[in-house]
N, C-alpha and C positions, 0 to 999 in steps of 0.2 A: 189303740193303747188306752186303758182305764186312765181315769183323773186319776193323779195323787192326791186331792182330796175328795173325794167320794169311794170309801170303801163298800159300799152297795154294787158298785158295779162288775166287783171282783166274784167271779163265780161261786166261790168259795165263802166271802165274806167273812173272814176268820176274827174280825171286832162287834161282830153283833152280840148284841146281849144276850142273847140264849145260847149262842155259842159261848161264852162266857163263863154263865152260868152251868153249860154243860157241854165240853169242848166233843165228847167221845164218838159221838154219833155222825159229828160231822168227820171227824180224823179217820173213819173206819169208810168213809162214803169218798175221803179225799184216797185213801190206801189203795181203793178196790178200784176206782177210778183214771186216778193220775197219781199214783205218787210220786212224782217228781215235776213239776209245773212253775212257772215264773209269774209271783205274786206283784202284779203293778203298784199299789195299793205302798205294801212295803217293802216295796224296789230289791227284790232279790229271789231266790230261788226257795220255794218248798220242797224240802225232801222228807218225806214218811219214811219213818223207821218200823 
């Protein structure tokens, strides 16, 4: 199980600043990958639309 606080450790890392600044590339890598995955980090489920 990820720390809840260390969002680094979540494969994803959906708070990093470049993700941030450009969420797309990572949402399209989460889509093709896992779209539907259990983010530790903030305690719930990711679903891609």
């Amino acid at each position: 199980m990820t720390s809840l606080t260390n969002p680094e450790k979540d494969r994803y890392n959906l708070t990093a600043p470049e993700v941030f600044a450009n969420p797309y590339p990572t949402y399209r890598r989460i889509l093709q990958q896992e779209p539907v995955y259990w983010n530790d980090f903030l305690g719930g489920w990711y679903l891609g639309c």
